[in-house]
N, CA, C and O of each residue as an XYZ file, in Angstrom:
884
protein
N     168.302    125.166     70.354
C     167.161    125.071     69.444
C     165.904    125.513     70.190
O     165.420    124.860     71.114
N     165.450    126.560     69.772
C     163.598    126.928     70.139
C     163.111    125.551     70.561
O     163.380    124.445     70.091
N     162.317    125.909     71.581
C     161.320    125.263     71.908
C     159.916    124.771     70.923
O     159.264    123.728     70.953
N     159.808    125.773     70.225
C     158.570    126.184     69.447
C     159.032    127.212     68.337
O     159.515    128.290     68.681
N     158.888    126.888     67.051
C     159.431    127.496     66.057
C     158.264    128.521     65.892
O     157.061    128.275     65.807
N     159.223    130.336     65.855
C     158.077    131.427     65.694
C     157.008    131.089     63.836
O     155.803    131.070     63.582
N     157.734    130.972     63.337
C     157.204    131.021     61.931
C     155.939    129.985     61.813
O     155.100    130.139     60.925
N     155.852    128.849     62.830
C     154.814    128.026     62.998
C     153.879    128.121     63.501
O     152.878    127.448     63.257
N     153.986    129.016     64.361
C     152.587    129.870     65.222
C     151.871    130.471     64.463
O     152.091    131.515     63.849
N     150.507    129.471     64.493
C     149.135    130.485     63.717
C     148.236    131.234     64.514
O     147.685    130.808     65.530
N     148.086    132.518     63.955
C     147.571    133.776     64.725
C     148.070    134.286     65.416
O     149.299    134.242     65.349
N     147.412    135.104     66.528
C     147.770    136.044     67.102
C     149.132    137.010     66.682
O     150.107    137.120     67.425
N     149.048    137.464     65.786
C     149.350    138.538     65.177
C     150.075    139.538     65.865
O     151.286    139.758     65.890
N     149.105    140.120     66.431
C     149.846    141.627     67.123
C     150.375    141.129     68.168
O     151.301    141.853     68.532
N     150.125    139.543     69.346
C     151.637    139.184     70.119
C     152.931    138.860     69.630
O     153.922    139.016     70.345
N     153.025    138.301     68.145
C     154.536    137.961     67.272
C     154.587    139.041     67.171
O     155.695    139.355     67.607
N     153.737    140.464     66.646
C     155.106    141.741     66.356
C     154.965    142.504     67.359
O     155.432    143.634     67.216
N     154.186    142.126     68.908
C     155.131    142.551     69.911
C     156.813    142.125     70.037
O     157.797    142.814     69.770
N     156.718    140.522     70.620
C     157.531    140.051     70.516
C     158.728    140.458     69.706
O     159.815    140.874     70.109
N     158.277    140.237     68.394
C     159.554    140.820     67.320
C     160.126    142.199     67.932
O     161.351    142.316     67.896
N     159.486    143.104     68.409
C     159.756    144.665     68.534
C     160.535    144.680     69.724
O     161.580    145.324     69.814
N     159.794    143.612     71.142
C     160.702    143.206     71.957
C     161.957    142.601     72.048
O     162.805    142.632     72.941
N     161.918    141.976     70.830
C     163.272    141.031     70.897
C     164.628    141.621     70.364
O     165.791    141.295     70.600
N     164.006    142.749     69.443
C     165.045    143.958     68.395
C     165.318    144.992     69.351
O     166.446    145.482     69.296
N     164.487    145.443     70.250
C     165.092    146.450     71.062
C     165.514    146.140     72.536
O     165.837    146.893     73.455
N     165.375    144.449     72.437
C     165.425    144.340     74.324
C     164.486    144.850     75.024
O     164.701    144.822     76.236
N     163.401    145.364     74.653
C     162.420    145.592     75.647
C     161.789    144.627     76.465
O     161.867    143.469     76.055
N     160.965    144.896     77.901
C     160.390    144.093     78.683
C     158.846    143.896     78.336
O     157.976    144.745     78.141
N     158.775    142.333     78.319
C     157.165    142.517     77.738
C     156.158    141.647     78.655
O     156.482    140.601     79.218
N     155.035    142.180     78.705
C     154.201    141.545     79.908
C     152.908    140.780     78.992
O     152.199    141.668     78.519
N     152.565    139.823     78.732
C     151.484    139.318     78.315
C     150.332    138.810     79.422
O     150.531    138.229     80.489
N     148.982    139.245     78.783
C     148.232    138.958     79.691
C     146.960    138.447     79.145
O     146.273    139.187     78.441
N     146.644    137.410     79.375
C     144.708    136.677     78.793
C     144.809    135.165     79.359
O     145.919    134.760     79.706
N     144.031    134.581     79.431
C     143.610    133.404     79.396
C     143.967    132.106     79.043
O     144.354    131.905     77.892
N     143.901    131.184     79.852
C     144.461    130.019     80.091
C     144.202    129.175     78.234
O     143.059    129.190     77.778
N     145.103    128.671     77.573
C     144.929    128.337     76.399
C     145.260    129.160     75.656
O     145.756    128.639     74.656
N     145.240    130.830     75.590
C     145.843    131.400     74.701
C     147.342    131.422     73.864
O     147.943    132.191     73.113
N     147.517    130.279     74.392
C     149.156    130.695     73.326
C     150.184    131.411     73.809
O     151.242    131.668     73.234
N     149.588    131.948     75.658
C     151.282    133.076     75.946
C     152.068    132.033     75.934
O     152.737    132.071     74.901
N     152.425    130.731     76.849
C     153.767    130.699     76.972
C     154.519    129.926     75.448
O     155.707    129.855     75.134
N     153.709    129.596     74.975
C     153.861    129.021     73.525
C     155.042    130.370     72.871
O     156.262    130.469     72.741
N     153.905    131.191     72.608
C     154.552    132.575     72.301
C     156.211    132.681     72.801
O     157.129    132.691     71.982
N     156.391    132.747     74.088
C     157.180    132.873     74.862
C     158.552    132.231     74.564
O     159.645    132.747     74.330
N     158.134    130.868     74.649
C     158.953    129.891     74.459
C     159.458    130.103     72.872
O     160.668    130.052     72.651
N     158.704    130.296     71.984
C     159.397    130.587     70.619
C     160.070    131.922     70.314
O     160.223    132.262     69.141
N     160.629    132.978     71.702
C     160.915    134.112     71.551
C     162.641    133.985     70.945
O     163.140    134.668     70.051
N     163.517    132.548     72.009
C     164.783    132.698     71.468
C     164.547    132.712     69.837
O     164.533    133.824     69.311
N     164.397    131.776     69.160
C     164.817    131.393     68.124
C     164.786    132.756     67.003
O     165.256    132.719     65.865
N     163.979    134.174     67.767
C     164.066    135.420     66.697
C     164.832    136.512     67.357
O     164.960    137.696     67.044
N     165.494    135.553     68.730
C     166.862    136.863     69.684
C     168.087    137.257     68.392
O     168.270    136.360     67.569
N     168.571    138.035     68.290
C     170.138    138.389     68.078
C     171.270    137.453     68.172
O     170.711    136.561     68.811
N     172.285    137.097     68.011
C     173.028    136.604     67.956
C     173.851    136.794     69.385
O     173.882    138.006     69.167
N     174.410    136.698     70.407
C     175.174    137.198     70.891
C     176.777    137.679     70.562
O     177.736    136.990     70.215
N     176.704    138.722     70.742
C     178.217    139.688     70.204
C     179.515    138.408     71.408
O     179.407    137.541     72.275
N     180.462    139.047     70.722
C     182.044    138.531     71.292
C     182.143    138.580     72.767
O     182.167    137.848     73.756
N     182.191    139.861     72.391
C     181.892    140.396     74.184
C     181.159    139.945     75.136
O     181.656    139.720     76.240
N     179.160    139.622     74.742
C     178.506    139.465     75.722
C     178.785    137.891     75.539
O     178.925    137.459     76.684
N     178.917    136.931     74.700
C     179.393    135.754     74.931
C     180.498    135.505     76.066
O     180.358    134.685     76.973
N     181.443    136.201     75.916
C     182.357    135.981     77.184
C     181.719    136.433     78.562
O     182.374    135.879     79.444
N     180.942    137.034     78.989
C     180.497    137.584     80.071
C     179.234    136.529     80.510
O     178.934    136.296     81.681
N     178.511    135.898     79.235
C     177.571    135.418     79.825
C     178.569    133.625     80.150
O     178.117    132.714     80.843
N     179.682    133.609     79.546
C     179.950    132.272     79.476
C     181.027    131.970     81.202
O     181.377    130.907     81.716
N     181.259    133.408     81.648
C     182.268    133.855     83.044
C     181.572    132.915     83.990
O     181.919    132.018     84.758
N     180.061    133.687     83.492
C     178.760    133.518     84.750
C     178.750    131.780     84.787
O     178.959    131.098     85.791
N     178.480    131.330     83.557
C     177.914    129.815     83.353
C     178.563    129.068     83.804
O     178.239    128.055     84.424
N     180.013    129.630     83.452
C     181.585    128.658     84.003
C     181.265    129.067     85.545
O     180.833    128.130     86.216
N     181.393    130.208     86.160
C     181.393    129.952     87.868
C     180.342    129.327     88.672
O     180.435    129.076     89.874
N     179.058    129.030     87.711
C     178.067    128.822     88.422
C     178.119    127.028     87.934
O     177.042    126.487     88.187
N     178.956    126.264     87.429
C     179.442    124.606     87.077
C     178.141    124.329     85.950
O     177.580    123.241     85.816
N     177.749    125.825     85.035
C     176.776    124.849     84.250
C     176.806    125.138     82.555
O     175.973    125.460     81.709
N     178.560    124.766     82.583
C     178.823    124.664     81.138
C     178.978    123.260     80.884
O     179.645    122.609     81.688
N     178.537    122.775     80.029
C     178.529    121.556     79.202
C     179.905    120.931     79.233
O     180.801    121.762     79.079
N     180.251    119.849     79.370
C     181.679    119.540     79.257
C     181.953    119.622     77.355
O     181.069    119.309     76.556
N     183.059    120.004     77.031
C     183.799    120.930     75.976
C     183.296    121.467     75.554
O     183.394    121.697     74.349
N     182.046    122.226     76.717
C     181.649    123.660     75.672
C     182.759    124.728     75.669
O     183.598    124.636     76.565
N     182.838    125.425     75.046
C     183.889    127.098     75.169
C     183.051    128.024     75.739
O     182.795    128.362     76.895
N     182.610    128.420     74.413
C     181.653    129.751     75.109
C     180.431    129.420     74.745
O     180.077    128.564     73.934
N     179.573    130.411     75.622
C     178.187    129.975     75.434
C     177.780    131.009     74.167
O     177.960    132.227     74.177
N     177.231    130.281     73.157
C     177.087    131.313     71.739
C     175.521    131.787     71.810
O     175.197    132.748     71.112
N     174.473    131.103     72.684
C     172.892    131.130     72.423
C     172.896    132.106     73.767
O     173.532    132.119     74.821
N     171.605    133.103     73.032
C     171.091    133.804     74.262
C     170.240    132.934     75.444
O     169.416    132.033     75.290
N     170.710    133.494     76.558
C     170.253    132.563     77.851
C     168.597    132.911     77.677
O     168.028    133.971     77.414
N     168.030    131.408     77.966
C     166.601    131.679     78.151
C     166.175    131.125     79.304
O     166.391    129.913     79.339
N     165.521    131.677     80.492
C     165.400    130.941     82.039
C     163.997    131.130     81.836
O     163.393    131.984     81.187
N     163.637    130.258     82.452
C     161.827    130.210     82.762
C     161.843    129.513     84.094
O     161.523    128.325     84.059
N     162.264    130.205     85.661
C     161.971    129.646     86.702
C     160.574    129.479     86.906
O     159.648    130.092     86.374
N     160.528    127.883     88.382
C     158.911    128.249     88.497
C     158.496    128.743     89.622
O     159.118    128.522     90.661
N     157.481    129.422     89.597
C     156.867    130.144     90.427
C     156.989    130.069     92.284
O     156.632    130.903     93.116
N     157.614    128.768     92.456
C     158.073    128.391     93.401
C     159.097    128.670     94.084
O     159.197    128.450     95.291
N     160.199    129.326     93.170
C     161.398    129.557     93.243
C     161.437    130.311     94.549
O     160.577    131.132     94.865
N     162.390    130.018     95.229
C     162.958    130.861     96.217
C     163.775    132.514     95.972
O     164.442    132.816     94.983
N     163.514    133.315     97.050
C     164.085    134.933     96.388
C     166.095    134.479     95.959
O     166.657    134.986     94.988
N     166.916    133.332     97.072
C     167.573    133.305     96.493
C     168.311    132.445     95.222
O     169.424    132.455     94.697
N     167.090    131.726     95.043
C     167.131    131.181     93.724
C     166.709    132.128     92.601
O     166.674    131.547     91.517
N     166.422    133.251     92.559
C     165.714    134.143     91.397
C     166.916    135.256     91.585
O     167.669    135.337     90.614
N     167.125    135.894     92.401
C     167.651    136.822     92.729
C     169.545    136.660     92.766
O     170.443    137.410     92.383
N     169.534    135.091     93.525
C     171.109    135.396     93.679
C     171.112    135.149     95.716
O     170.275    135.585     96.506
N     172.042    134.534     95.942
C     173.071    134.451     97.001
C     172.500    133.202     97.783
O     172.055    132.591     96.811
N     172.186    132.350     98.939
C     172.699    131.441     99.714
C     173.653    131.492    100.562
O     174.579    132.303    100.572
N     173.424    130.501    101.403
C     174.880    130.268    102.217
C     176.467    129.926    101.267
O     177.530    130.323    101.743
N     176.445    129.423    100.376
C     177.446    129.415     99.208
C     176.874    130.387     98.312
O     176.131    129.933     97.441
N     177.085    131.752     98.348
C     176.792    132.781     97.632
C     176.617    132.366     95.846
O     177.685    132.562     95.266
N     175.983    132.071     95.319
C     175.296    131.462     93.553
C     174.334    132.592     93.051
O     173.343    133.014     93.648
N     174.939    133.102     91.531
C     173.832    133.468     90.554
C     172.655    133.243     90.838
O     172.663    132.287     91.614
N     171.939    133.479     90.708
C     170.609    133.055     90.790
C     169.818    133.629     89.150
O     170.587    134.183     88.364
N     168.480    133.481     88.770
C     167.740    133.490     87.882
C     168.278    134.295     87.042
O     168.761    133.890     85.985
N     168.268    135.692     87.438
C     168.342    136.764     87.032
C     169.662    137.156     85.805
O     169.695    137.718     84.711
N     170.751    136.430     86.812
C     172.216    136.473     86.386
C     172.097    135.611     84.927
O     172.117    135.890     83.728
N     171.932    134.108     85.956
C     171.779    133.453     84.335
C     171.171    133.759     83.264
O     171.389    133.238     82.170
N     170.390    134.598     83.485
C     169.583    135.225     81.949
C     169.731    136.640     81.195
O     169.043    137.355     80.466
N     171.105    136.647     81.819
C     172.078    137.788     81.803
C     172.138    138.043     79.734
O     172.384    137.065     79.029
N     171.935    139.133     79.242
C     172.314    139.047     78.196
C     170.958    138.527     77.341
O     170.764    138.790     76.154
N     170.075    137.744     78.185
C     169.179    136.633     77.397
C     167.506    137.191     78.012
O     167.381    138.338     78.441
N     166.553    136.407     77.980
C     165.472    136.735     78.910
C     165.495    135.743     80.187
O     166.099    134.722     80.514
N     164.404    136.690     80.792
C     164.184    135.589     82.237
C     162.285    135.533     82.041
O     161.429    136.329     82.429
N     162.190    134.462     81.410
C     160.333    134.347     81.649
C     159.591    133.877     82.882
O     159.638    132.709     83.268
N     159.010    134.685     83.390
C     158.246    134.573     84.371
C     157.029    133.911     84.155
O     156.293    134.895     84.077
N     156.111    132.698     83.964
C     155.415    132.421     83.666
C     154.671    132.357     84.705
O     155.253    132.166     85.773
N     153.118    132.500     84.712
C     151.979    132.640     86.053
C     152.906    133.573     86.851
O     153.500    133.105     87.822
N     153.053    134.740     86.540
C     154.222    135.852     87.002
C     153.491    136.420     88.334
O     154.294    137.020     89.048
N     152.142    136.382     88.861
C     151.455    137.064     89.499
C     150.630    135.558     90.850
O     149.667    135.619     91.614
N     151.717    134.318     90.508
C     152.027    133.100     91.300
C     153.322    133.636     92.031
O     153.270    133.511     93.255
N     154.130    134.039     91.676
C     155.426    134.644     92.468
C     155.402    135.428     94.032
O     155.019    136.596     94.089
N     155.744    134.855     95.013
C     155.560    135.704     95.819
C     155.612    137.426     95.666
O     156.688    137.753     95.166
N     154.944    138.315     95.894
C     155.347    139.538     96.074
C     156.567    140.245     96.709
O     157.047    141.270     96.226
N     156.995    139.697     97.714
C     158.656    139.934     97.881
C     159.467    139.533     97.365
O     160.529    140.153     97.420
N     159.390    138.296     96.601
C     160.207    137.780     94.837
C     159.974    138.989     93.745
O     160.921    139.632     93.293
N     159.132    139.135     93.517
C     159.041    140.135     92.792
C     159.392    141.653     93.069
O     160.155    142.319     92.370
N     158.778    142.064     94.100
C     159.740    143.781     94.290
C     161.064    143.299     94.452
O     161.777    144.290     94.293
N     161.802    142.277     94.691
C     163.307    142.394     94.267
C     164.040    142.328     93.032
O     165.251    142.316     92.812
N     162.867    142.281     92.146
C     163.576    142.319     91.063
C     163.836    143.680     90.540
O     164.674    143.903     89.666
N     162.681    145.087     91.409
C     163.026    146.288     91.429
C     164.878    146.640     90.737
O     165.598    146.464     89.754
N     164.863    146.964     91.491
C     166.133    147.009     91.620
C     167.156    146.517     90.577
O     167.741    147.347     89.882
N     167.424    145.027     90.424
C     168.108    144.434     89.540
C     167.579    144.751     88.325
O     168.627    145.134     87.804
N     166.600    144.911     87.313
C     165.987    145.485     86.334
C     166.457    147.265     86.308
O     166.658    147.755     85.197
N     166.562    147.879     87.164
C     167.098    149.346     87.040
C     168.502    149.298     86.775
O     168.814    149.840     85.715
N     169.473    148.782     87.466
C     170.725    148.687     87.306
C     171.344    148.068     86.418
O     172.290    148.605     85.841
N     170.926    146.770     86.116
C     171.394    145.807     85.626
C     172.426    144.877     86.533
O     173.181    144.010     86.092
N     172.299    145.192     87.608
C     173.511    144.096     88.390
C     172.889    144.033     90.065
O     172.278    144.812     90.798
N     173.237    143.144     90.133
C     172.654    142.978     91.623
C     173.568    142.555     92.479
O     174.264    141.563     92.265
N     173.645    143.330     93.601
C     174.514    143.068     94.641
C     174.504    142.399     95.714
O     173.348    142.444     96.134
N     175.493    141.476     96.769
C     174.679    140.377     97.162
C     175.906    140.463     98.483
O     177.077    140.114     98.339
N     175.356    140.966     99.656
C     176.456    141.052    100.534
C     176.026    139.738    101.815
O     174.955    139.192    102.084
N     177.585    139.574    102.449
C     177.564    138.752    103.615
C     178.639    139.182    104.074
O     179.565    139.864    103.635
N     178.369    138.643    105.116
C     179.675    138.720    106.290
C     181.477    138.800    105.472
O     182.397    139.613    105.553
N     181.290    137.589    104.781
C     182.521    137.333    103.959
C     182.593    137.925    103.147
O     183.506    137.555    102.409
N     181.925    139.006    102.708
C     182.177    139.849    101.686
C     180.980    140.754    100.634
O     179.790    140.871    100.927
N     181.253    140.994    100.109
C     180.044    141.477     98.775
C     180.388    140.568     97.333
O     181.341    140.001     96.799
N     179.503    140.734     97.192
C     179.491    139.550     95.529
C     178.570    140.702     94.488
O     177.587    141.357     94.835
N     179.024    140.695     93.577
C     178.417    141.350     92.148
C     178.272    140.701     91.277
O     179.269    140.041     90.986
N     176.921    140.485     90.312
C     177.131    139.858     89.248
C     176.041    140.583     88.603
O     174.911    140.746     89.063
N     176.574    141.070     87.305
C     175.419    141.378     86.299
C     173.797    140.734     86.274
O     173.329    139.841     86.980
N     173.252    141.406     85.371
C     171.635    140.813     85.263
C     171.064    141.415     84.443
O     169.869    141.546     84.708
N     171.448    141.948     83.346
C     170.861    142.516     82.088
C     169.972    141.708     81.265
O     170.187    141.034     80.258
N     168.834    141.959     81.998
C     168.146    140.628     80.875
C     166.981    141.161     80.233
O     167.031    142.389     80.291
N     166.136    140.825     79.751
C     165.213    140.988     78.869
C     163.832    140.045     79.706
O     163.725    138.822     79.604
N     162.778    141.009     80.588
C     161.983    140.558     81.400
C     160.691    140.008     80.459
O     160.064    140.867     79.839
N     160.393    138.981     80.373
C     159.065    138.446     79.583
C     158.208    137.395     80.440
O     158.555    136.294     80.868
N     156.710    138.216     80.589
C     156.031    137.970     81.968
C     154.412    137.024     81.197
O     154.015    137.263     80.057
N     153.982    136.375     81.797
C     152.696    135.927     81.254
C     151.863    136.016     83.213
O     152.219    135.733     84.357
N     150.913    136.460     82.670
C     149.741    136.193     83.743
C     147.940    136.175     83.181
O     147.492    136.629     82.128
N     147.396    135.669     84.008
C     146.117    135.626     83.818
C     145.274    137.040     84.364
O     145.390    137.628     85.439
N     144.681    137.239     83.583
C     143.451    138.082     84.008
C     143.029    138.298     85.583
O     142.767    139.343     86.178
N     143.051    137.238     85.944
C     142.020    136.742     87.312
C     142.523    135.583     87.446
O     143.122    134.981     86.555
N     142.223    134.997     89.088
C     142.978    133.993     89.657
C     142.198    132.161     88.231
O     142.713    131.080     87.944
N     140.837    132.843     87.822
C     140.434    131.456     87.177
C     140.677    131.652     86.130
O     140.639    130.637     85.435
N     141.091    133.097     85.316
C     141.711    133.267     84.320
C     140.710    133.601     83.244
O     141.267    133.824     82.169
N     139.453    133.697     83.216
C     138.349    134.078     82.492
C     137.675    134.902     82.853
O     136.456    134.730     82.833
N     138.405    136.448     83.448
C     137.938    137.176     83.294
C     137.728    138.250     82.314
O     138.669    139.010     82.084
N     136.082    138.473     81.429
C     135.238    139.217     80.824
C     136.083    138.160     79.410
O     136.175    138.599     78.264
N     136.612    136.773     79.829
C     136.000    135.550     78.176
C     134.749    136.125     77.689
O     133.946    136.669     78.447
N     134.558    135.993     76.286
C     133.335    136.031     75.269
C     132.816    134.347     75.882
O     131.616    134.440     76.142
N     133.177    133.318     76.095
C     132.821    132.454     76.071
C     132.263    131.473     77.490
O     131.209    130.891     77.745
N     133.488    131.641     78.169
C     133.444    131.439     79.599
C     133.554    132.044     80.693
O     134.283    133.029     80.817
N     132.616    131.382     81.964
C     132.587    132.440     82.756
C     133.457    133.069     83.802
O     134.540    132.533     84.036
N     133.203    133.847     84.275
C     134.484    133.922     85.651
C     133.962    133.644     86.717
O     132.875    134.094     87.078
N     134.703    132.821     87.400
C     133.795    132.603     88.852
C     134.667    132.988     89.946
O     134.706    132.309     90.973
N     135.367    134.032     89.793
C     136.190    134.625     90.732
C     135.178    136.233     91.567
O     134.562    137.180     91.077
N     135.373    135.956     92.454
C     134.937    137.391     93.607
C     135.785    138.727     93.309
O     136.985    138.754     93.039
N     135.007    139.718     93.403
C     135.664    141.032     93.215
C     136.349    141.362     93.562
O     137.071    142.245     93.099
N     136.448    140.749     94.640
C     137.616    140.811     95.896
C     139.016    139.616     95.686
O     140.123    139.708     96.218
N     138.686    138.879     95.050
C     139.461    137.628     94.555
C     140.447    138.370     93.357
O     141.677    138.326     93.326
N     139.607    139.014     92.450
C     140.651    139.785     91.148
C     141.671    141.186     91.891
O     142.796    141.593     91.599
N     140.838    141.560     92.766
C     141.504    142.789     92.586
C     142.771    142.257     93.299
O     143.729    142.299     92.527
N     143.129    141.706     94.681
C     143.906    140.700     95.150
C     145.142    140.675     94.338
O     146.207    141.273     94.491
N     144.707    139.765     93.359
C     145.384    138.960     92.319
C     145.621    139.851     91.457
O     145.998    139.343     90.401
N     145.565    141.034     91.433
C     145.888    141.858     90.233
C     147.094    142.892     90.713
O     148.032    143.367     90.073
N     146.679    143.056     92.143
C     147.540    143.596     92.929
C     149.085    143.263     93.337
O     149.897    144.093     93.746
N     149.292    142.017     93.157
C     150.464    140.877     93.055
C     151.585    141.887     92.713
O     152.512    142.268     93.428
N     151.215    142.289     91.209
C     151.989    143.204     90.839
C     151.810    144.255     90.600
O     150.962    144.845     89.931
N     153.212    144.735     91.554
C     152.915    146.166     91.914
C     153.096    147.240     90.514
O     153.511    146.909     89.404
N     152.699    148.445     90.905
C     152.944    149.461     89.811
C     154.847    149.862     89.655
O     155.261    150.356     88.607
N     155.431    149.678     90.372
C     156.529    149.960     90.244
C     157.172    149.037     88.994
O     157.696    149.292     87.910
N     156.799    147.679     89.838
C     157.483    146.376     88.426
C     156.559    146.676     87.138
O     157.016    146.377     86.035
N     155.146    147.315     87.246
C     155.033    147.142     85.744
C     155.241    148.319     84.996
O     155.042    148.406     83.785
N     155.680    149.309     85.797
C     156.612    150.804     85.446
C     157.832    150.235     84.750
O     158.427    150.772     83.815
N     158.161    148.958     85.382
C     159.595    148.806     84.343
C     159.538    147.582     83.276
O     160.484    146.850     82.983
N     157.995    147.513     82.673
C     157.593    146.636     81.787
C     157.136    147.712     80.936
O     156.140    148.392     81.182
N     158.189    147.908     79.525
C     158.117    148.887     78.813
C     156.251    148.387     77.879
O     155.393    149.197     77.526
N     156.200    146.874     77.744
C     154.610    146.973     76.682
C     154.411    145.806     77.557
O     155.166    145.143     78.267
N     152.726    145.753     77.188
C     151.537    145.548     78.166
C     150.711    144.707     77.134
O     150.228    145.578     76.410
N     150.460    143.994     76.860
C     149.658    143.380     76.159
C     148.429    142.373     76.030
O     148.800    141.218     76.238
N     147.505    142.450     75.836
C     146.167    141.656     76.163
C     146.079    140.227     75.114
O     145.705    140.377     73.951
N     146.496    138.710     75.695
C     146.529    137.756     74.405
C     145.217    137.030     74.336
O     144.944    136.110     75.107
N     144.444    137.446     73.435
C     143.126    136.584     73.579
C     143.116    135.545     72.973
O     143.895    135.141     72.110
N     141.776    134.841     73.631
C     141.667    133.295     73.074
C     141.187    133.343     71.478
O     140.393    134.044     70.850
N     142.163    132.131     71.111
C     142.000    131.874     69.315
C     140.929    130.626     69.478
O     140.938    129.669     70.252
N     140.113    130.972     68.562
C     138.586    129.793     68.388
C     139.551    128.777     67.396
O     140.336    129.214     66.555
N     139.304    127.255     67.695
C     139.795    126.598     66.598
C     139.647    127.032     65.121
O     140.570    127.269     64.342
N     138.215    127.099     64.860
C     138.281    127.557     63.546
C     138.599    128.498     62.711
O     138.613    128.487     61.480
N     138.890    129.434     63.567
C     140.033    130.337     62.673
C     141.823    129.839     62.410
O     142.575    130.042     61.456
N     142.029    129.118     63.740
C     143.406    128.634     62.810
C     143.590    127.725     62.067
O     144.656    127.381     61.557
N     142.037    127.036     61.892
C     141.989    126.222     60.457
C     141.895    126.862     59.363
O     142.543    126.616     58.346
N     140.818    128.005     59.547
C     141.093    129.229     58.237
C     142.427    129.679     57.977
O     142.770    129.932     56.822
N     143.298    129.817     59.051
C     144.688    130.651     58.975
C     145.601    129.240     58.191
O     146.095    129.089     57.073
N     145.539    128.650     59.025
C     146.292    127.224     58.290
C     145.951    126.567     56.513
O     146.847    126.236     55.736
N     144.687    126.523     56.255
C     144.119    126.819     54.574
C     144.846    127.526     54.028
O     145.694    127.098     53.245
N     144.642    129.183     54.399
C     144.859    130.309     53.731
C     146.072    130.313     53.857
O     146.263    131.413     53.338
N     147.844    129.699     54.346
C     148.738    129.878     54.137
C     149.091    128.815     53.333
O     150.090    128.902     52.620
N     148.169    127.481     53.360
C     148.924    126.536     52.211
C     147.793    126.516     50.969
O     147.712    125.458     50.344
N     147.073    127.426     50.648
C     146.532    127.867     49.486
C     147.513    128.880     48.512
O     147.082    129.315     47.444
């Protein structure tokens, strides 16, 4: 069950038919504005308008869930698209995959499903250029001494970050009290390569209460 039902979200408009456009073609989507805007809200209500998962990718995503001990006792297969939202803390081989007991990591599990990155530009920078790679291929490879390990990673990348490290940068309302040198920094996080493989880009601005009291009227009028 969604976190947050899409049909209940008032406003922001052109982020639901990103989303929608993202969710129909699998594209990777990057949201970006200000603390209060509604990204991870957004975010979080993305399963409930995913696809169904087919026969096929059910068994593949359910291989992963079963080797990694995190199927439900008498589940069968896993029927819901995987939704991961690690936090920013995460270790490269917690996102990426392997350990001393070689384990899935982020990526895998959201195999088939998305992987949301939330405060995406909190992620270390060597967490992130590894996802290079696994986003081009779709599978990520994971070698040791004892061997090589493969496991898929076809996922559907959905990113939220702030503007600027205080997150109000060029608000109508509030100010920024971040240094020039502080944004560019922080903007730099992510590189051009990862957002080369973030097919849409999107700016989510802040909603004033009183318009989603107008929006809320005007749908039960």
């Amino acid at each position: 069950v969604p976190e947050f039902d899409f049909a209940e979200i008032l406003g922001q408009e052109q982020a639901k038919r990103a989303l929608t456009i993202a969710a129909s073609g699998g594209h990777n989507l990057l949201f970006s504005g200000p603390p209060g805007s509604g990204k991870t809200m957004l975010a979080r209500a993305l399963p409930g308008i995913l696809p169904n998962l087919s026969l096929e990718e059910a068994l593949e995503v359910t291989q992963i869930y079963s080797a990694s001990g995190l199927l439900k006792a008498g589940e069968g297969l896993v029927r819901i698209r995987p939704f991961r939202a690690p936090h920013h803390s995460t270790s490269q081989a917690g996102l990426i995959g392997g350990g001393s007991k070689v384990k899935a990591g982020e990526i895998s599990l959201a195999h088939q499903g998305v992987l949301f990155l939330d405060e995406m530009a909190e992620f270390s920078r060597a967490i992130l250029e590894a996802l290079r790679q696994p986003l081009e291929d779709g599978v990520v490879v994971i070698s040791r001494a004892i061997g090589r390990v493969e496991f898929p990673c076809r996922f559907m990348l959905l990113g939220a970050v702030n503007p600027c490290p205080c997150g109000y940068l060029n608000h109508p309302k509030r100010p920024c009290r971040c240094s020039l040198r502080e944004i560019e920094r922080y903007q730099r996080r992510l590189s051009g390569p990862i957002l080369d493989r973030i097919d849409m880009h999107l700016f989510v601005p802040s909603v004033e209460a009183d318009k989603l009291t107008t929006v809320k009227s005007q749908g039960l009028s």
